[in-house]
N, C-alpha and C positions, 0 to 999 in steps of 0.2 A: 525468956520465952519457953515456955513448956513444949515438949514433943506433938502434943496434937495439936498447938498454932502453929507450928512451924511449918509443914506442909501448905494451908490457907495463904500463911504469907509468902512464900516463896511462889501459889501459882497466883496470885493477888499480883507479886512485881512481872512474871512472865504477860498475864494479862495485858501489865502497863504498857510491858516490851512491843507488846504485839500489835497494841492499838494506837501508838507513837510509828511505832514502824508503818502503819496503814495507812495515816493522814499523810507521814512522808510520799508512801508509796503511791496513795493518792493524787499527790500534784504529782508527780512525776509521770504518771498514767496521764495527766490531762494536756501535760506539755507534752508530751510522746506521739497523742494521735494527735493536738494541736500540729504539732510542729509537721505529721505524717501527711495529714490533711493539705495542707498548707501549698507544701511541697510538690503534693501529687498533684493538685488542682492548679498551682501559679506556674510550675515550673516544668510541671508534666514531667518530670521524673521516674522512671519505671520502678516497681510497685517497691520493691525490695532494700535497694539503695533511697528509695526516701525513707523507708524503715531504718533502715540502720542508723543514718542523721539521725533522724528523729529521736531515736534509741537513746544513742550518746548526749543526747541536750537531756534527755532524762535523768540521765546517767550523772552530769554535773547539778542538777539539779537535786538530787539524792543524795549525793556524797554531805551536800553542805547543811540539807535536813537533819539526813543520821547524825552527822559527826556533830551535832550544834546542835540538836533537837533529841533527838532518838536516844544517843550513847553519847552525852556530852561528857557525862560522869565516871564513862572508860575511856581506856586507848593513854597513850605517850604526850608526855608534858615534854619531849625533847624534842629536836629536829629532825635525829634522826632518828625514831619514832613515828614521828609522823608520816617521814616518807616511806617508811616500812608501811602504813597503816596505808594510804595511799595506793604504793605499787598493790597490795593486796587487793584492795577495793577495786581497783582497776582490773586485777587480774581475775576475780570473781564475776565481777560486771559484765565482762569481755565474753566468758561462759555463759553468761546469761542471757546477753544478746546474741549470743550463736545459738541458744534453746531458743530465745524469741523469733527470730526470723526464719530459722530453720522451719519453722511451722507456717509461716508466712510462704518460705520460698515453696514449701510443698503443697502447699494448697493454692498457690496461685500458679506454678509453674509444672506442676505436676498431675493435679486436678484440674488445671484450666477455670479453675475461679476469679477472675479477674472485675468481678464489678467492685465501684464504693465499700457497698455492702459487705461482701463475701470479704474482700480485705480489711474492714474494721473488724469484722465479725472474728477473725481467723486473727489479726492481731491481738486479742482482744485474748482470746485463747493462748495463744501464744506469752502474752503477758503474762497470764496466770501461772503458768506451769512452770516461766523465768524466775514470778515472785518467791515462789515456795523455795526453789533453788537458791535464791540470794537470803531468803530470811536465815536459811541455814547456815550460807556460808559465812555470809556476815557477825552473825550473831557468835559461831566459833570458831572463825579465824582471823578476823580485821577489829570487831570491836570486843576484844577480849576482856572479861572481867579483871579491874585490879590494875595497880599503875604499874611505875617501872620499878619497884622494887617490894618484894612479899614484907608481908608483917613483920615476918623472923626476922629477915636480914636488916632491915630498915630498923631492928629491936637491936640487933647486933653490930650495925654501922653507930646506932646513939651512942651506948652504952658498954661495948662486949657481949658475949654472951651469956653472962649471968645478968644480964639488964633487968629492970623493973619492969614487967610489960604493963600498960595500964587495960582495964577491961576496953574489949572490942565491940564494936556493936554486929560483927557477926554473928549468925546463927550458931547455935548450938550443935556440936559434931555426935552425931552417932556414939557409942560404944557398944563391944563386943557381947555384952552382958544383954543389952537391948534396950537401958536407959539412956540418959542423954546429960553431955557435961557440959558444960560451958567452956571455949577452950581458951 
């Protein structure tokens, strides 16, 4: 691949990344005020604590999109791998839902916004500003490109380190000159 496709295709897979992440993010959005809705109307639960349910059903409902949909092609083929991947997601999420409700609790409990409306609307919000925060965190710290062992090593566990490497269908790295090698 030549230096001027290389750019194209790498924001071409970010593209991918981003609109796999969305359909995810999507159900997860509709089981969220599903489950918000639900809650607040069957069981009259006050506003906040049906958010946060609600949150977490999204939340399980996310993990198994991404990890199986989204970033099936990163993350850990081991066990303990995955519950690294896991705690992470978990620990990310947790932040997210504290950015989500946080904006819930302050416009419903702070502003005295307490209708339907004003709580979807404000959840709604809230989502957003959670999502951009999880795309990020997600993307580089839970589904991390690349498995559990780099090229080199995985060249040097084969073989040694004078190994055969065969060609990678990696991208082409940079050099200091400002053409481009194949590595």
């Amino acid at each position: 691949m030549s230096g001027r496709h290389a750019l194209p295709s790498r924001l071409g897979g970010l593209y991918r990344e981003i609109a796999k992440f969305g359909l995810v993010g999507l159900s997860g959005f509709v089981i969220n005020l599903a489950v918000f809705n639900v809650i607040r109307s069957l069981a009259q639960w006050p506003t906040v604590r049906a958010s946060v349910l609600a949150t977490a059903c999204a939340i399980v409902g996310n993990y198994l999109g991404l990890r199986y949909f989204t970033y099936r092609d990163r993350g850990q083929d081991d066990r303990i791998g995955r519950q690294k991947e896991l705690g992470l997601f978990l620990f990310f999420s947790a932040i997210g839902l504290v950015i989500e409700n946080a904006v819930l609790y302050t416009t419903t409990y702070g502003f005295g916004w307490d209708s339907t409306l004003a709580n979807n609307a404000c959840k709604f919000l809230g989502i957003g500003i959670a999502t951009l925060f999880r795309f990020w965190s997600y993307r580089t710290w839970v589904f991390r490109p690349g498995g559990p062992l780099p090229e080199k090593a995985a060249a040097v566990a084969r073989g040694g380190p004078h190994a055969v490497r065969t060609p990678s269908a990696a991208p082409p790295e940079p050099v200091l000159n400002g053409s481009w090698q194949s590595s």
